[in-house]
NUMIFI-61210 format. One record per residue (C-alpha): x, y, z. Coordinates in steps of 0.001 Angstrom, whole numbers, plus 524288, in hexadecimal, padded with zeros to 5 digits. Each point is the difference from the previous one (the first is absolute). Layout:
residues N
XYZ/...
end
This chain:
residues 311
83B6E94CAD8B415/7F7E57F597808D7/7FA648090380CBE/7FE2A7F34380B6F/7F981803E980BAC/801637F38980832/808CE7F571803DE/7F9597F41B801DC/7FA7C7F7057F5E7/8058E806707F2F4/7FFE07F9387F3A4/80D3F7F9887FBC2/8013180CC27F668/800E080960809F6/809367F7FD80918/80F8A7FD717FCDC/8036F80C727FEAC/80E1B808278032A/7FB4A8098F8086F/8042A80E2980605/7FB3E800E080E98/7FD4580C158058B/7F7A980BB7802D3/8038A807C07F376/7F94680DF08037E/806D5807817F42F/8083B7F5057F933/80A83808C0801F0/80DD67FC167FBBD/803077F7FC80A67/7F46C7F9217FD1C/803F77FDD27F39F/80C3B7F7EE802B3/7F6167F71E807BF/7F9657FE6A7F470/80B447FE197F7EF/805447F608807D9/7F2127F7927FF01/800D2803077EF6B/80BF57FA9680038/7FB9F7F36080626/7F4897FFE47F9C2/80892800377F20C/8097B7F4EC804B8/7F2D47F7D7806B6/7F865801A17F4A4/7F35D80428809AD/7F87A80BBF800AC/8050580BE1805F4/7F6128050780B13/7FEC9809E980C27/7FC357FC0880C11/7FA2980DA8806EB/7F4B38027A8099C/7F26E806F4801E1/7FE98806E480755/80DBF803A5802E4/804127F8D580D53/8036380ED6805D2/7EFEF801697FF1F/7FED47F56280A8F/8096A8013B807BE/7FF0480EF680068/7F2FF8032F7FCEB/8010E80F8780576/80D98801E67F80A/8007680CF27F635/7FC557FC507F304/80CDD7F9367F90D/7FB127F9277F3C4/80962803E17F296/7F8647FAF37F660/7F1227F8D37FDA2/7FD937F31C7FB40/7FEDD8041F7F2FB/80CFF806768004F/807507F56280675/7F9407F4087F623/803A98097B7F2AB/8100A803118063D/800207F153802F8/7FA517FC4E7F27F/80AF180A2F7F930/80AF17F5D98075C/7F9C77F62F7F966/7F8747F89380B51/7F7807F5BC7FB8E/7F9D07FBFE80C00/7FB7980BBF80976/7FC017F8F980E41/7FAE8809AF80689/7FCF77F86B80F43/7F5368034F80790/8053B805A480E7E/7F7897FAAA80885/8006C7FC3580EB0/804057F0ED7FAA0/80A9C806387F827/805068076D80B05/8001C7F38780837/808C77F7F87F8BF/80DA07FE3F80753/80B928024D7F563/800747EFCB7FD85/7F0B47FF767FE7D/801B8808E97F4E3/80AB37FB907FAA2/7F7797F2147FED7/7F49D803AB7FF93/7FF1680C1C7F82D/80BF27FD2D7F64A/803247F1C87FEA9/7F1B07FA048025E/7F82F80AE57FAFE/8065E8089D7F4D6/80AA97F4537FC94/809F68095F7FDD3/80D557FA757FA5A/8071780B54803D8/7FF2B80C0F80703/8070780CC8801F4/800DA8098580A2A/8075280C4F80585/80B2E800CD8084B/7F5E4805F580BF3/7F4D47F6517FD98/7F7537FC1780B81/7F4937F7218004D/7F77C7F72680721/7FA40804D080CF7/807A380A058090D/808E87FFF97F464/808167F5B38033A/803CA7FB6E7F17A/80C058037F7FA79/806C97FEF67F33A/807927F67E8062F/7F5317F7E98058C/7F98B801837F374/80CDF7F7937F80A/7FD177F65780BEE/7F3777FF037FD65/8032B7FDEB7F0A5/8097D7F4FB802DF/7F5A77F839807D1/7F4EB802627F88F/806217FF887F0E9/7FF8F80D467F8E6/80B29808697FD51/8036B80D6E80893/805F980CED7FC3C/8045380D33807C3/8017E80BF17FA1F/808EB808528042C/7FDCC80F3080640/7FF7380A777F3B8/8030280E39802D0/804FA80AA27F7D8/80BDF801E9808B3/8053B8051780C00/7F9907F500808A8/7F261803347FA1C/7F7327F57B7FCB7/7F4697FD847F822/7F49D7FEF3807D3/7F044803A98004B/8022F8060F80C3F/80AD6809B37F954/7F5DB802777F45B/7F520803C780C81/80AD7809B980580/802B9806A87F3CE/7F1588020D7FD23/8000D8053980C2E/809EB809E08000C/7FB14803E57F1E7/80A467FABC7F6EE/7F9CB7F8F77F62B/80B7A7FEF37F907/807B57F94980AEB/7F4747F7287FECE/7FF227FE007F21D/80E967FB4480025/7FE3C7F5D78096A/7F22E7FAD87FA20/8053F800B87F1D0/7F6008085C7FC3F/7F6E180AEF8041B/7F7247FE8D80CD4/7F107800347FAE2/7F3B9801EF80711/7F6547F93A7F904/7F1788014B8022B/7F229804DA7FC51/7FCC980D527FC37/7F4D58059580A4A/7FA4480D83800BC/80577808DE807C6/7FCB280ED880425/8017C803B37EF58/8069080C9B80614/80AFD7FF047F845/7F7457FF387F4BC/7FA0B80C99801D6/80DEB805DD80256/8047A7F9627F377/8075F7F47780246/7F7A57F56480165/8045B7F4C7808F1/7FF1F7F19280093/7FEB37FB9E80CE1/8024F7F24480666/8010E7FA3080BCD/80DAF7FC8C80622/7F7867F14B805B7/80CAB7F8D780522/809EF8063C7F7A9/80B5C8046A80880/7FE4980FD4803DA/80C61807FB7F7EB/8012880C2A80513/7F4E7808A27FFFC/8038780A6C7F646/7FEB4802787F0BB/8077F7F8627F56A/803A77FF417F0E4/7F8B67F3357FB5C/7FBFC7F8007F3F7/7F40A7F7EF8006D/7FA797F5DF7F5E3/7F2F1800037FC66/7F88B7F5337FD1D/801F1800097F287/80F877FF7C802A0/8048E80E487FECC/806768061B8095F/7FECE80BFA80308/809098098A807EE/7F9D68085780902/800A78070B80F6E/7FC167F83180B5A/7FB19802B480DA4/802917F57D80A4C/7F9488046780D90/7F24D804B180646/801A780DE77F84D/7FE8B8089D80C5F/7FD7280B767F824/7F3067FC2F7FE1A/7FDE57F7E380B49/803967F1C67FBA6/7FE497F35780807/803FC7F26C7FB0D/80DD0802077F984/7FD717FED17F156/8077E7FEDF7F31D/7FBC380BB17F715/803AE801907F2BB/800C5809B27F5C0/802587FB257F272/805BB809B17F664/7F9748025C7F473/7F4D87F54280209/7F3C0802377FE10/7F5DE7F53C803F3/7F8667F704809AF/805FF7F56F80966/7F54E7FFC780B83/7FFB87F1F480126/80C737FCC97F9E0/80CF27F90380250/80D268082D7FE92/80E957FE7F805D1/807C880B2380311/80F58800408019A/804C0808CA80A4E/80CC3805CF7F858/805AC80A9380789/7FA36807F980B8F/7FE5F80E2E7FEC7/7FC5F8048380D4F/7F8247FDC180D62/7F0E98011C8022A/7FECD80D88804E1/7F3DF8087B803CA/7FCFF80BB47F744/7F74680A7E804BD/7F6BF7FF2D7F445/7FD577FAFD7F2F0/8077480B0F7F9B7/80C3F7FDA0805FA/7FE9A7EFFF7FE11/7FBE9802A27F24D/80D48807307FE30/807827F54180635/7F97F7F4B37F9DD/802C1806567F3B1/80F5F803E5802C5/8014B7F05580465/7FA557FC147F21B/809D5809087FA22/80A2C7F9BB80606/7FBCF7F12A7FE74/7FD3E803757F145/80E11804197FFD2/806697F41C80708/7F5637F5277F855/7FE41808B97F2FE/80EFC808047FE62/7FF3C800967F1B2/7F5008095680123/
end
């Protein structure tokens, strides 16, 4: 997969593509049939399939103070866009000219004059140009006039009027069900970032933790959790996570820390991604070490038993 970070002047191999438009923050099922949709062209066209996303994500200029919202990096979003089979990532700057454009300036602009797109597919709830005015409808007017091909996908839920939707992945983080989350993404939520040092308390208690820093990532509920996390070299490894500022011992920044079970080994400085899998309780404040040793060590009982039951 081709990662394009501008729309103007591209080569004739990065232009003529089928594309997927959208914001794609957790190419979460919905997402998905977006994508589906533009494959499906793409097949029949005999173009490229591509993405048409944006950094930084338009929320970031518009609300600049907003609680941090993101569900997945860069990295994550370019390898679950590469495992739909994407060939063409276009990944389009948000800047104050972006944010400009009226919905038909886009449309030409953008699209037609600057990507070439023969076809492009949306959701039902699309919006775009500025103060949002775009539709999907607008969009299949836009198609006619200026020659490519339009598609709407329609709303997926699992049922009972719910629908698949970033914003319902965000509220299940939230309210700590990571499985409610998982079912709408199609796979595990995962924090992915560098290992940095923290306190090494834990490590001096026994259960060393890797610790991270939450950056943009959406906030789950503070509180501890069963996880797996791979490693650089591709294991994963199940383990008990800490999401929160640890008041026990007089936190700050919320943090992601992890214990990995039966690891033994150096990642200052490394890359890992952990899956949130189920949630075992909230943050709470112990009165000592003692009695947080003894809970941190009940909680990797029971994530052992829900992530390892065949011991």
């Amino acid at each position: 997969m081709r990662i394009v970070n501008d729309w103007k002047s591209l080569p004739p191999a990065d232009r003529g593509a089928s594309v997927a438009l959208g914001n794609f923050d957790g190419v979460h099922r919905g997402h998905q049939q977006v994508i589906a949709l533009a494959a499906d062209a793409a097949r029949r066209l005999g173009s490229p399939l591509g993405v048409v996303t944006f950094d930084p994500h338009p929320r970031r200029i518009f609300q600049p103070n907003a609680p941090s919202f993101r569900l997945m990096s860069a990295e994550q979003q370019a390898r679950a866009l590469a495992d739909l089979g994407v060939d063409i990532l276009y990944v389009l700057p948000f800047d104050r000219e972006l944010a400009d454009l009226t919905d038909s300036d886009f449309a030409k602009l953008v699209l037609h004059e600057g990507l070439g797109v023969r076809h492009v597919a949306v959701g039902f709830d699309i919006s775009f140009g500025k103060g949002r005015t775009g539709s999907p409808q607008i969009m299949r007017r836009y198609g006619e006039e200026l020659g490519f091909e339009v598609s709407v996908a329609e709303a997926v839920g699992g049922g009972r009027g719910e629908k698949f939707s970033s914003t319902a992945v965000r509220d299940a983080l939230r309210l700590g069900r990571p499985d409610e989350a998982a079912r709408i993404l199609g796979r595990p939520f995962a924090i992915r970032g560098e290992v940095v040092r923290g306190r090494e308390l834990g490590r001096t208690l026994g259960f060393p933790t890797a610790n991270i820093e939450l950056g943009d990532y959406v906030r789950p509920r503070f509180g501890v959790y069963a996880t797996r996390t791979r490693l650089p070299d591709g294991r994963l490894v199940p383990g008990v996570s800490s999401i929160g500022v640890n008041p026990t011992v007089g936190g700050n920044a919320p943090r992601l820390e992890v214990w990995l079970f039966d690891f033994d080994g150096d990642l200052y400085g490394q890359v890992v991604e952990t899956e949130l899998v189920a949630f075992l309780r909230d943050e709470a404040h112990f009165d000592g070490v003692e009695t947080l040793t003894a809970q941190v060590l009940a909680d990797a009982a029971q994530a052992r038993a829900l992530l390892l039951p065949e011991l």
